[in-house]
Every structure is written in structure tokens, then in C-alpha cells.
C-alpha positions in Angstrom: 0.0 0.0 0.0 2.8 2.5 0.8 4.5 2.1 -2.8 0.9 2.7 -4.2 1.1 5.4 -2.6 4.8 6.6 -3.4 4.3 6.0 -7.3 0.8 7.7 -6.9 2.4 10.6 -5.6 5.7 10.5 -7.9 3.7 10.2 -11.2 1.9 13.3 -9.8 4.6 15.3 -9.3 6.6 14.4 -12.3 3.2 15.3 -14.5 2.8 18.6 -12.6 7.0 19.4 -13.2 6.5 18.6 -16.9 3.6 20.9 -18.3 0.2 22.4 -17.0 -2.7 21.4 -19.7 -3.0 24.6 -20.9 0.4 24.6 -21.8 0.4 21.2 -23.7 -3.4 21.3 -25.3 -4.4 18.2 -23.4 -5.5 16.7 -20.6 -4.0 13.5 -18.7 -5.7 11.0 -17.1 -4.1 8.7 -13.9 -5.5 5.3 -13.5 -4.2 3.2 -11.1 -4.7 -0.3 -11.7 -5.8 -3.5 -9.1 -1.8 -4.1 -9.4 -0.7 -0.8 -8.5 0.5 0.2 -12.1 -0.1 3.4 -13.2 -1.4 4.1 -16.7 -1.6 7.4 -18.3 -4.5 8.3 -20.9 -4.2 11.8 -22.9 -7.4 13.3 -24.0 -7.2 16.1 -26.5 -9.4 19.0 -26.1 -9.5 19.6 -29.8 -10.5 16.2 -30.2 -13.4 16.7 -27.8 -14.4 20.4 -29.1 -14.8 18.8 -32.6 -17.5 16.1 -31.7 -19.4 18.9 -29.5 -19.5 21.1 -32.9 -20.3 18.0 -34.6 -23.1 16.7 -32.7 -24.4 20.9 -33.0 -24.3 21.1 -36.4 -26.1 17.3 -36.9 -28.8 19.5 -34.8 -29.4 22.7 -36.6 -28.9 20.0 -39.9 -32.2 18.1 -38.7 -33.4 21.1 -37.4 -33.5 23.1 -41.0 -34.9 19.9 -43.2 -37.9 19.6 -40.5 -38.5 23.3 -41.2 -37.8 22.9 -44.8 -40.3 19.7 -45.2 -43.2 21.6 -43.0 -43.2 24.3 -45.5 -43.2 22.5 -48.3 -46.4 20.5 -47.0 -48.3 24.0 -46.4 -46.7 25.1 -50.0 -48.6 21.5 -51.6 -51.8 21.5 -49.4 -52.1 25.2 -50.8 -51.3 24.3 -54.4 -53.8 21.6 -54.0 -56.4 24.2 -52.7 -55.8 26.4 -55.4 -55.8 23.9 -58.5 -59.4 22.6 -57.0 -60.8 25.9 -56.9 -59.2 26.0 -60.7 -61.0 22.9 -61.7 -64.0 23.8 -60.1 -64.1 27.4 -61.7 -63.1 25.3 -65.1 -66.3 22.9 -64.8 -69.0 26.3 -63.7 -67.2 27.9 -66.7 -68.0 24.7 -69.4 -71.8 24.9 -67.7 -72.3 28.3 -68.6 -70.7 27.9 -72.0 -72.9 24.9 -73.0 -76.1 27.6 -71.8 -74.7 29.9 -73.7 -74.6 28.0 -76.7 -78.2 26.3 -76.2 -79.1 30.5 -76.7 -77.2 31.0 -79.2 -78.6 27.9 -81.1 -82.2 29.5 -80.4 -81.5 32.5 -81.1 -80.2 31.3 -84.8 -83.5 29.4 -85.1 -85.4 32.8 -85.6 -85.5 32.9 -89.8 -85.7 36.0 -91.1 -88.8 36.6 -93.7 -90.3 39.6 -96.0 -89.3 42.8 -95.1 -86.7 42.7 -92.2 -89.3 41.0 -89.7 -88.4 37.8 -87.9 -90.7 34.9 -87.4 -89.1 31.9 -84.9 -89.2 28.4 -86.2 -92.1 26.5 -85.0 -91.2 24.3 -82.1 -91.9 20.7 -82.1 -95.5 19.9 -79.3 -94.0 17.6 -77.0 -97.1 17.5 -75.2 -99.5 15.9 -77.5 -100.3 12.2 -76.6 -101.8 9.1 -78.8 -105.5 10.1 -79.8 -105.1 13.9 -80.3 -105.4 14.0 -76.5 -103.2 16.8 -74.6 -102.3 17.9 -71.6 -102.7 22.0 -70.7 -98.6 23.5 -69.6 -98.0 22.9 -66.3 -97.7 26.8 -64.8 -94.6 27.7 -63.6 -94.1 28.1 -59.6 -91.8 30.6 -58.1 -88.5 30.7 -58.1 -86.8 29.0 -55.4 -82.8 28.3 -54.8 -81.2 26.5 -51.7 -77.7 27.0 -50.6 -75.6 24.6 -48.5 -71.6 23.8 -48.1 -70.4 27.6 -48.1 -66.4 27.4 -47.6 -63.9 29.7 -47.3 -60.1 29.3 -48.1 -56.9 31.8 -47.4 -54.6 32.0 -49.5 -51.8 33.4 -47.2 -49.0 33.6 -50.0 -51.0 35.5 -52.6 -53.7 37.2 -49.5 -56.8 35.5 -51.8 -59.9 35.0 -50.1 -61.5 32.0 -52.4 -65.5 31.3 -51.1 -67.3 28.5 -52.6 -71.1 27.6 -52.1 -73.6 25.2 -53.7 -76.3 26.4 -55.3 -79.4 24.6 -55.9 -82.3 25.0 -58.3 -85.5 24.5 -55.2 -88.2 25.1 -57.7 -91.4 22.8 -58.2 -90.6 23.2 -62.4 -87.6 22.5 -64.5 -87.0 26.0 -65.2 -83.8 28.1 -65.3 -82.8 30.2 -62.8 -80.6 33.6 -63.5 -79.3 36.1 -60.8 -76.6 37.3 -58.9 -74.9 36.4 -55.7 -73.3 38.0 -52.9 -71.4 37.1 -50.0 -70.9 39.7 -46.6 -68.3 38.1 -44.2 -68.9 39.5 -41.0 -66.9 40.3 -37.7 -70.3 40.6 -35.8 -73.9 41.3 -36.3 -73.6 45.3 -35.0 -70.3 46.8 -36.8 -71.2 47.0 -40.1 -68.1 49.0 -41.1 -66.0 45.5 -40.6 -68.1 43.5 -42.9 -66.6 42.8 -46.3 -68.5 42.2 -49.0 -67.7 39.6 -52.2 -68.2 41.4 -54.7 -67.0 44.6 -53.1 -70.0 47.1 -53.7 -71.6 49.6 -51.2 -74.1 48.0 -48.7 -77.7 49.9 -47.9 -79.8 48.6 -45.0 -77.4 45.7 -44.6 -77.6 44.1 -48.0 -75.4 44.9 -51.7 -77.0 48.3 -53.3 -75.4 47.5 -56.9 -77.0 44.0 -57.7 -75.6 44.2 -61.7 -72.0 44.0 -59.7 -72.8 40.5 -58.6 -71.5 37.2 -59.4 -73.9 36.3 -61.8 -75.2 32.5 -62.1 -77.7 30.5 -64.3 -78.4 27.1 -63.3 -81.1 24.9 -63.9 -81.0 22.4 -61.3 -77.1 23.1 -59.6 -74.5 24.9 -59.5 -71.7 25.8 -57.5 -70.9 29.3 -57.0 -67.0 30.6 -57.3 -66.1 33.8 -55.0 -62.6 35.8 -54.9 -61.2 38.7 -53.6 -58.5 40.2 -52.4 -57.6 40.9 -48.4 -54.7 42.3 -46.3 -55.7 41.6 -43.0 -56.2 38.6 -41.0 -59.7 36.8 -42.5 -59.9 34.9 -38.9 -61.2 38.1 -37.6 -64.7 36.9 -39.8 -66.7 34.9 -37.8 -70.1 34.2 -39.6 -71.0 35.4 -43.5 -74.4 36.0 -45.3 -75.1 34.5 -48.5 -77.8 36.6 -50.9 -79.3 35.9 -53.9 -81.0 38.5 -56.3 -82.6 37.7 -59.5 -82.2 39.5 -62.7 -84.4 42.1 -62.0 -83.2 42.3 -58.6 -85.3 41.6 -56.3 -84.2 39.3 -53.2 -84.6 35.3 -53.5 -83.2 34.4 -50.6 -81.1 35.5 -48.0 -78.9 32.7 -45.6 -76.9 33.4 -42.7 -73.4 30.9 -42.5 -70.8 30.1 -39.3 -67.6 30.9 -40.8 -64.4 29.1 -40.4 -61.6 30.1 -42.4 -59.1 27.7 -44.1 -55.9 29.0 -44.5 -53.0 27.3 -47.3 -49.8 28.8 -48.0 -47.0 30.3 -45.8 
């Protein structure tokens, strides 16, 4: 015991003659063996810095693509947003073309005869049953349209406020149905400064003055109705919207209030 004691303290001192660790860049580590012998181990502190900086900059590595890959999810979830809208807008856009065109095919069925007046090309009776019996034209009812599924989707990238509804044609007859639609997102029921309407025209007694400015529609049994504008501030501050239908001439079909929850894409 008293030589493990002597070559304890002898390796000591001889290691505290020779060079401090600041001196040499190192450190040195005793151990004492079960036989008494004494074994030195160096440890560099350059050696030890370098898997510290290593191990940091593995970090901030995972750390970057776990940002990088959460922002290209928001980037594709807003992409796919935006190209649904797009197909959706595509398919209203072929409905209304193919109306147009039935029109326009109508409207080239008027012949013209003598001296500049136009006479319209008899039209097949449809109505006439077996035995020169027939049936009187039903009359038509009102008109009546039903809206359901109103969404609204933030684009935070581009600050587009998309809203999408369906429209349904809720009349007794198979009739077309023309108008225009509006939609007034609102913070509350009172402030009616904070309301924002889609179309942006001026508002009188709570409803859209300029009903020619609307989004106009023609559906015969359904539709659904496309919606964008364009907004700087936060659309979460909207908390409920009102969805109001006008016909052609204007006056009011129906009028739907709408809890509002906004969907936001994009970074």
C-alpha cells in the first residue's frame, strides 16, 4: 500500500514538473490499476471540441430539413387548394358555355322573312299524346334556390380570399334560374363597417345596393358558385358570413346566414 502510494504521488509530481494542460493542449488522465500500475490516458481538447460542434451542427442539420419539409407541406396543401378551386371554376365555366350555346342555337332558329321581320321556327309539341289528346302547360311556380356547403379558403401567399357555395335550383318546375350572388363576411352582427362584401359594392340597410356588380349564375338544377377577392388583413377576424341571392331584376330570393371558419393554405 505505501508504494501505491509513493508511485501515486511521484507520477503526480513528475506530471505537474512537466507541463500544465494549458500549456500542452491536453488533458491527462491517472489510472491506477488492481496491481498498482499506473497508466496514463491523454485526452485532446480539440478532439473533444470537434465532436461537441459535430453533434451541433447534426442539430441545426435536422433542425433546417424539419422546417424545410413543413413548409413545403403547407406550399402543396395550398397548391392543391388552389388547382381545385381551378377545376372547379373550369367545370362552372363549361356549364355556362354549353347555356350559352343552347341560346345562341335558339336564337339562330329565328328565320328571317319579308321585309326585315323575324318569325321563330315553330317548335316541335312535345305534349300531344296518342288520340289527339293533350295535356294544358304545367304553370310555372316561383322561383326558389337553396344554398348549402359555403367554404372559405386563405390563401396566405398570394392574400386571396376563395368562397365556394352550392347552389341549388328548389323550384317545383324545371326551369332556369338567373341572378346574382353576394357574399358579406362579417366580424359581428352590429359593426357593419368591418363587414366585407364579395363582390366589393356599397351595402344599404345591410344588404349589396349594386346588384348588376354580382356574381352572376344560371343554373337549372345546380351549381356551384366561385367567389374571390383580395384581403390584407387577418380573415380569422370573420366569424359568420351571409349569403344573398338577387334575381335578374333584382329583387331578393333568398337570403342565408353561415358560421364561418376560415381555411388557410400557403405560408
Amino acid at each position: 500500500m505505501e508504494n501505491l502510494s509513493r508511485k501515486l504521488e511521484k507520477a503526480i509530481k513528475h506530471l505537474a514538473f512537466k507541463a500544465t494542460p494549458g500549456e500542452i493542449g491536453y488533458h491527462i488522465l491517472v489510472l491506477v490499476g488492481e496491481n498498482g500500475k499506473i497508466r496514463h490516458v491523454r485526452i485532446l481538447k480539440g478532439l473533444v471540441i470537434s465532436l461537441i460542434l459535430v453533434q451541433i451542427l447534426l442539430f441545426c442539420a435536422a433542425a433546417y430539413v424539419f422546417y424545410a419539409g413543413m413548409k413545403h407541406a403547407g406550399e402543396n396543401s395550398a397548391l392543391r387548394n388552389t388547382l381545385e378551386i381551378s377545376q372547379k371554376n373550369y367545370l362552372a365555366m363549361r356549364d355556362e358555355k354549353d347555356l350559352l350555346t343552347a341560346r345562341l342555337v335558339l336564337a339562330e332558329s329565328m328565320v328571317k322573312v319579308g321585309g326585315g321581320t323575324y318569325k321563330a321556327v315553330p317548335e316541335v309539341d312535345t305534349s300531344e299524346k296518342p288520340g289527339g289528346l293533350q295535356t294544358e302547360p304545367a304553370s310555372r311556380g316561383p322561383v326558389k334556390v337553396s344554398i348549402d356547403n359555403l367554404k372559405v379558403f386563405h390563401e396566405s401567399k398570394t392574400n386571396a380570399l376563395n368562397i365556394q357555395f352550392d347552389l341549388k335550383n328548389a323550384g317545383t318546375d324545371v326551369q332556369y334560374v338567373t341572378g346574382y350572388a353576394f357574399v358579406i363576411l362579417k366580424e359581428n352582427n352590429t359593426d357593419q363597417n368591418s363587414w366585407l362584401c364579395v363582390p366589393n359594392v356599397p351595402l344599404v340597410s345591410k344588404r349589396p345596393s349594386e346588384i348588376n356588380k354580382g356574381r352572376r349564375f344560371s343554373i337549372s338544377k345546380f351549381k356551384q358558385v366561385f367567389l374571390t377577392t383580395s384581403i390584407k388583413s387577418s380573415p380569422q377576424r370573420f366569424k359568420a358570413a351571409t349569403v344573398f341571392v338577387f334575381s335578374i331584376n333584382g329583387e331578393l330570393i333568398l337570403e342565408k346566414d353561415f358560421p364561418v371558419e376560415i381555411q388557410t393554405g400557403g405560408t
